[in-house]
PDB file of N, CA, C and O in Angstrom:
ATOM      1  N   UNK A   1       0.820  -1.198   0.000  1.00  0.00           N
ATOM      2  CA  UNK A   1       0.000   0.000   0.000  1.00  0.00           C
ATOM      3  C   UNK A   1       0.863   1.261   0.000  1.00  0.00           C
ATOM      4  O   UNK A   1       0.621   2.274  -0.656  1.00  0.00           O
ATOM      5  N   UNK A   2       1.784   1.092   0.729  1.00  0.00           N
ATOM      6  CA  UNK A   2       2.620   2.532   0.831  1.00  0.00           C
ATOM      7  C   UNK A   2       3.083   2.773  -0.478  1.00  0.00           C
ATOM      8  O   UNK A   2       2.903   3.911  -0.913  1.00  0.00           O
ATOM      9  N   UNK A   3       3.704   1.852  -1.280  1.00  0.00           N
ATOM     10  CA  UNK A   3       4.600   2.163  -2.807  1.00  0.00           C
ATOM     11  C   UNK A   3       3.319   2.721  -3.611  1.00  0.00           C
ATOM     12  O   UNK A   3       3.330   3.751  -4.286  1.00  0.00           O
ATOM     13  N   UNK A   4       2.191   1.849  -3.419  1.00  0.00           N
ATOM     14  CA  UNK A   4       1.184   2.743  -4.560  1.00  0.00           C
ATOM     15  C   UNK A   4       1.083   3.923  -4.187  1.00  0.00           C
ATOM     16  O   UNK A   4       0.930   4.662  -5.159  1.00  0.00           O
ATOM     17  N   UNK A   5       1.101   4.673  -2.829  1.00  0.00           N
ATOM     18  CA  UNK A   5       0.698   6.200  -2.043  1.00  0.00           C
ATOM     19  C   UNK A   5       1.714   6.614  -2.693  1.00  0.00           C
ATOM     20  O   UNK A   5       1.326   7.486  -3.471  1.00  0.00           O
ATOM     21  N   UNK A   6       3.042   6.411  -2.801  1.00  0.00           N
ATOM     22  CA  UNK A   6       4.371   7.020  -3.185  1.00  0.00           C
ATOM     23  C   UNK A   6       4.086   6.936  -4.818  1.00  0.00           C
ATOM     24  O   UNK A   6       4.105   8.004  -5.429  1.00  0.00           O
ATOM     25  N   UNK A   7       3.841   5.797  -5.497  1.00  0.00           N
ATOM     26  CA  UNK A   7       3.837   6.300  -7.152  1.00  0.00           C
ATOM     27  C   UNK A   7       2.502   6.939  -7.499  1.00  0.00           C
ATOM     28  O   UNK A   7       2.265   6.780  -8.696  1.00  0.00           O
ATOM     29  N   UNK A   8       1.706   7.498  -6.963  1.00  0.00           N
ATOM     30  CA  UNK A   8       0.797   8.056  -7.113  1.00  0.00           C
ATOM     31  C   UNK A   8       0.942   9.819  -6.809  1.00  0.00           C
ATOM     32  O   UNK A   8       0.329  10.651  -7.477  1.00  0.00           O
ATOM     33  N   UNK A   9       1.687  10.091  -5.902  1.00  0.00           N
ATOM     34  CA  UNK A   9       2.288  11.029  -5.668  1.00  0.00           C
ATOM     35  C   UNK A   9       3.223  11.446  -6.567  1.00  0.00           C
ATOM     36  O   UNK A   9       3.361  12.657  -6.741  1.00  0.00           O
ATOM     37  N   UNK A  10       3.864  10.696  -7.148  1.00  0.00           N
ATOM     38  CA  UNK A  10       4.896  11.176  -8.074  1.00  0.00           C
ATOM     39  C   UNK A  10       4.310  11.391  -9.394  1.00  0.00           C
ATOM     40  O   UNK A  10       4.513  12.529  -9.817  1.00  0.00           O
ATOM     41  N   UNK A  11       3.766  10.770 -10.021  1.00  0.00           N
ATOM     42  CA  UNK A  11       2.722  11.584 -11.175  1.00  0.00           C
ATOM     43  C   UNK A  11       1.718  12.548 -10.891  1.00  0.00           C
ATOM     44  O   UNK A  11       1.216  13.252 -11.768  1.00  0.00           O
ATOM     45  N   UNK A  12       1.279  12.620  -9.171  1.00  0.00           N
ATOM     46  CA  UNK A  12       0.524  14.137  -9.284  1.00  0.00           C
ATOM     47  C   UNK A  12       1.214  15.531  -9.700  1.00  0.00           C
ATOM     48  O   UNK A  12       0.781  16.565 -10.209  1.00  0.00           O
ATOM     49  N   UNK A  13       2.700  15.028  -9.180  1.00  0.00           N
ATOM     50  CA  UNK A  13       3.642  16.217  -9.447  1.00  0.00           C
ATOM     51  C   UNK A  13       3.534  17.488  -8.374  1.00  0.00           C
ATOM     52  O   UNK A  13       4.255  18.482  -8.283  1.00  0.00           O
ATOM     53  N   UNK A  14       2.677  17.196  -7.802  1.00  0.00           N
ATOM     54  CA  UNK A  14       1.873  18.639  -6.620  1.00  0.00           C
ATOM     55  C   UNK A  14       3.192  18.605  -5.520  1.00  0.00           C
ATOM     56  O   UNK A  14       3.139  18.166  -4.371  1.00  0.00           O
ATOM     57  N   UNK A  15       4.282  19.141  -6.143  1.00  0.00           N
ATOM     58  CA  UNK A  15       5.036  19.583  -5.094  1.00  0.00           C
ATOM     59  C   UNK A  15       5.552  21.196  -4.882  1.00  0.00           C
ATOM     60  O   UNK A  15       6.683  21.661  -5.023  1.00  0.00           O
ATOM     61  N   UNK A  16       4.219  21.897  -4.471  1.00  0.00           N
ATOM     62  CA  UNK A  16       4.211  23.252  -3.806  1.00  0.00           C
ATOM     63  C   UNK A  16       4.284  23.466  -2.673  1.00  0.00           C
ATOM     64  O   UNK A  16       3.314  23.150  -1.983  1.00  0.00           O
ATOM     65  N   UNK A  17       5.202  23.950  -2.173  1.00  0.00           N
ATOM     66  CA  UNK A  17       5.454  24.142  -0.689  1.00  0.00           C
ATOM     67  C   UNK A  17       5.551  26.120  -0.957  1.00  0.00           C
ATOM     68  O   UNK A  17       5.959  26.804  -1.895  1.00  0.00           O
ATOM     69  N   UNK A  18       4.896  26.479   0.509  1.00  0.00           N
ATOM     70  CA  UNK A  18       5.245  27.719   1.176  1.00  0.00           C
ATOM     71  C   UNK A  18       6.533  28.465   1.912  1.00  0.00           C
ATOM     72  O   UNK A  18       7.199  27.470   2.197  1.00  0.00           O
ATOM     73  N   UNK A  19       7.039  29.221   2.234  1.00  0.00           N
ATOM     74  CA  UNK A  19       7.726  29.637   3.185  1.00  0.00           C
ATOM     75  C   UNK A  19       7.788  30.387   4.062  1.00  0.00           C
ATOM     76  O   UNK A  19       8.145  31.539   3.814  1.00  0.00           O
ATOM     77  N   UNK A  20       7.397  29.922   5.663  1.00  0.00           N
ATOM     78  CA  UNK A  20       6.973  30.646   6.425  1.00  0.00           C
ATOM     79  C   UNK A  20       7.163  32.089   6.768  1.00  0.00           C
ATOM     80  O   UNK A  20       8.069  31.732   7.520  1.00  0.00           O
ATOM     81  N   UNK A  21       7.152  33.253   6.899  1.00  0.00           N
ATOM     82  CA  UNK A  21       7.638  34.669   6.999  1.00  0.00           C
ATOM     83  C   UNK A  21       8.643  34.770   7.466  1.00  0.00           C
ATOM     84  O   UNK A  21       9.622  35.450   7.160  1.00  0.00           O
ATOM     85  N   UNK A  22       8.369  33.776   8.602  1.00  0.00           N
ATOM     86  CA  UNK A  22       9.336  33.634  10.405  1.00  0.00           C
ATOM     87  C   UNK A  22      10.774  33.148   9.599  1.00  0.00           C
ATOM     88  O   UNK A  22      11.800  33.785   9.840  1.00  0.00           O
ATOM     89  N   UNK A  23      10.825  31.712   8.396  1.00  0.00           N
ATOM     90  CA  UNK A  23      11.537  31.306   8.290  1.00  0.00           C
ATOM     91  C   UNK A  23      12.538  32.588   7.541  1.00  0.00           C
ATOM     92  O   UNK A  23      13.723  32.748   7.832  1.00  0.00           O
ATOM     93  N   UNK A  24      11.775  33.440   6.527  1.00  0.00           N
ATOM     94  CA  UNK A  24      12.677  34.213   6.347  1.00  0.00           C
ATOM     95  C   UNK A  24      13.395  35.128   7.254  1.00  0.00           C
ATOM     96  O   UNK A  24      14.579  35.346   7.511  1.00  0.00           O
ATOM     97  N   UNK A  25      12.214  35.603   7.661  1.00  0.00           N
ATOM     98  CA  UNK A  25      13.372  36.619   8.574  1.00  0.00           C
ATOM     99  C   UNK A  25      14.313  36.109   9.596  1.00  0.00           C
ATOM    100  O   UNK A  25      14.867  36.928  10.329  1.00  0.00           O
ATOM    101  N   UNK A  26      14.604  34.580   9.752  1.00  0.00           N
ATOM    102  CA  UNK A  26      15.673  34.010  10.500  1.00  0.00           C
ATOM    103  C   UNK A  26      16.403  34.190   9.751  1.00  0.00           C
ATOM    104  O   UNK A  26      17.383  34.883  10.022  1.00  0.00           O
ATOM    105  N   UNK A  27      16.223  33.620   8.450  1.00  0.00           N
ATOM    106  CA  UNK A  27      17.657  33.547   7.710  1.00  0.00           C
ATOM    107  C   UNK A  27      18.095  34.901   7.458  1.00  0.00           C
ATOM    108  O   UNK A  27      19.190  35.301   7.852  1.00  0.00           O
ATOM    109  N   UNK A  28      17.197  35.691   6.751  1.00  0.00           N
ATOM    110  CA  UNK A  28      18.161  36.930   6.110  1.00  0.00           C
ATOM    111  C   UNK A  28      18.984  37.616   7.466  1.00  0.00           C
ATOM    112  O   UNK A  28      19.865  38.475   7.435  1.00  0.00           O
ATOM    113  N   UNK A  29      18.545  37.116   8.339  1.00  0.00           N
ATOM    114  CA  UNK A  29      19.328  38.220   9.766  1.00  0.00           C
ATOM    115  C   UNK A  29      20.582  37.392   9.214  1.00  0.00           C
ATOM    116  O   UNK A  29      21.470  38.244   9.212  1.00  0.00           O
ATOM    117  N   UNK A  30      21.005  36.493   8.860  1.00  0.00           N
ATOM    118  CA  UNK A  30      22.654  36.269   8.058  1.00  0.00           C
ATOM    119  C   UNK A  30      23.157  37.028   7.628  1.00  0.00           C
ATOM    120  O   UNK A  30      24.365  37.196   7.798  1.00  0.00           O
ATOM    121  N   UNK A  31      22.189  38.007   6.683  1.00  0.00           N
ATOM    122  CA  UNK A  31      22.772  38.325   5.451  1.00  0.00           C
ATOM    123  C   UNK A  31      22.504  40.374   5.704  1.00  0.00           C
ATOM    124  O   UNK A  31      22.410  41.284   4.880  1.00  0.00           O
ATOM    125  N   UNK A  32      22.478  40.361   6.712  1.00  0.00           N
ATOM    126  CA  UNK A  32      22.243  42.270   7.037  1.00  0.00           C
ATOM    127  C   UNK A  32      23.618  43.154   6.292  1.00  0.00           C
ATOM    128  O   UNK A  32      23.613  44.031   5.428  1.00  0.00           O
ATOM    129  N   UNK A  33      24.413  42.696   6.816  1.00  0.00           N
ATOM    130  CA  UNK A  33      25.632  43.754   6.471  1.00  0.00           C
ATOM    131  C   UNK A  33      25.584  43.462   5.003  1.00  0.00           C
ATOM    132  O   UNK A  33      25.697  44.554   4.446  1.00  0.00           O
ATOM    133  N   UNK A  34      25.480  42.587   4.181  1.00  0.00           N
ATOM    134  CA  UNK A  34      25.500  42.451   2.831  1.00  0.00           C
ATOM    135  C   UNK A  34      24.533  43.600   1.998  1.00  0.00           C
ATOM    136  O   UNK A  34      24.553  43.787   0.781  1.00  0.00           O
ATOM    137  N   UNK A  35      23.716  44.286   2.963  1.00  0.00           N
ATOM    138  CA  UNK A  35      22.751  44.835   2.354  1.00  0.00           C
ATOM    139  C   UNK A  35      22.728  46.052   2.984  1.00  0.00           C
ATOM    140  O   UNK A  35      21.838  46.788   2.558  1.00  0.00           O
ATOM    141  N   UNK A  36      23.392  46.497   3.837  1.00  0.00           N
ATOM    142  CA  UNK A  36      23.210  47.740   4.565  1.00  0.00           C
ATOM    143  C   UNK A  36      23.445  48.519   3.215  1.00  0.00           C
ATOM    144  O   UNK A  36      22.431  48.826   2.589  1.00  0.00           O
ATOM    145  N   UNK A  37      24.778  48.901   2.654  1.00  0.00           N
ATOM    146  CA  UNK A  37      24.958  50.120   1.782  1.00  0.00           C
ATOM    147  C   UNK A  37      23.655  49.866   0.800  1.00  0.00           C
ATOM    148  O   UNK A  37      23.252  50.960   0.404  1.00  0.00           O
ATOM    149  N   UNK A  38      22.812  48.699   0.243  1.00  0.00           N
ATOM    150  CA  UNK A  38      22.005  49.657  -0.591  1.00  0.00           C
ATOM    151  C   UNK A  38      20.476  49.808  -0.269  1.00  0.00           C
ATOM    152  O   UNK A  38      19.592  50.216  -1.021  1.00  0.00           O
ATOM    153  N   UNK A  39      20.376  49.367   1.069  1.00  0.00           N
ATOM    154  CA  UNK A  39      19.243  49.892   1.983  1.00  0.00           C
ATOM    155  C   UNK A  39      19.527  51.525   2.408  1.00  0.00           C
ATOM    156  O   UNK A  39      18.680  52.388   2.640  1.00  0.00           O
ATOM    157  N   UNK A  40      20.952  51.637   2.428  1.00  0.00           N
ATOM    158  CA  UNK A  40      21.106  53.531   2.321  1.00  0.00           C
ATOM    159  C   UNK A  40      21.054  53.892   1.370  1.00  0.00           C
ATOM    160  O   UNK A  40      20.644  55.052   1.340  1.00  0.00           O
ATOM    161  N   UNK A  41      21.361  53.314   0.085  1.00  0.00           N
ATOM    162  CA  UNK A  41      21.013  53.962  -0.894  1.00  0.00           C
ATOM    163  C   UNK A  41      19.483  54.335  -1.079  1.00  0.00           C
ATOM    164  O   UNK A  41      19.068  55.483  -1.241  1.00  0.00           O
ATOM    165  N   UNK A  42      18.730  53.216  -1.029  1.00  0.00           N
ATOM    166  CA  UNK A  42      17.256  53.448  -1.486  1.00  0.00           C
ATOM    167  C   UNK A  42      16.954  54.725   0.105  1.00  0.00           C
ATOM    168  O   UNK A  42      16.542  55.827  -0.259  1.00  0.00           O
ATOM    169  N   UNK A  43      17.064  54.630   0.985  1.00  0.00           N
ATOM    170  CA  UNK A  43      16.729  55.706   1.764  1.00  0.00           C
ATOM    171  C   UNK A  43      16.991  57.163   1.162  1.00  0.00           C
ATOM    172  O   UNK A  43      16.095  57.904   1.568  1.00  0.00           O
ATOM    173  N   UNK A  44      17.682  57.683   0.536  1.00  0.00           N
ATOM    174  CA  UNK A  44      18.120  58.535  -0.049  1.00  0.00           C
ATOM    175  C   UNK A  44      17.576  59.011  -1.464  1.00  0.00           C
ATOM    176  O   UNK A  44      17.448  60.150  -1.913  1.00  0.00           O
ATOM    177  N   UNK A  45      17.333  57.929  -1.949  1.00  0.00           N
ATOM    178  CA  UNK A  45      16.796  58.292  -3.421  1.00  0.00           C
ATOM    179  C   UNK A  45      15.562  58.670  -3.203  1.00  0.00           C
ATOM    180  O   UNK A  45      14.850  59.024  -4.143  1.00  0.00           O
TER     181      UNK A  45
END
């Protein structure tokens, strides 16, 4: 029963997933200094 659930799944093709908000804003807090100078830029323009 399980292999038919699994090849049945694989010809629906329905693999859409979301990404939680939360999950982003964990990650990009990595990536701040990479972006400071053109977060001042757009402040300015």
């Amino acid at each position: 029963m399980g292999n038919a659930n699994l090849t049945s799944d694989k010809r629906a093709k329905n693999d859409e997933f979301y990404t939680r908000t939360s999950d982003i804003e964990n990650e990009l807090r990595h990536y701040v200094g990479h972006f400071e100078s053109n977060l001042r830029k757009g402040a300015q323009a």
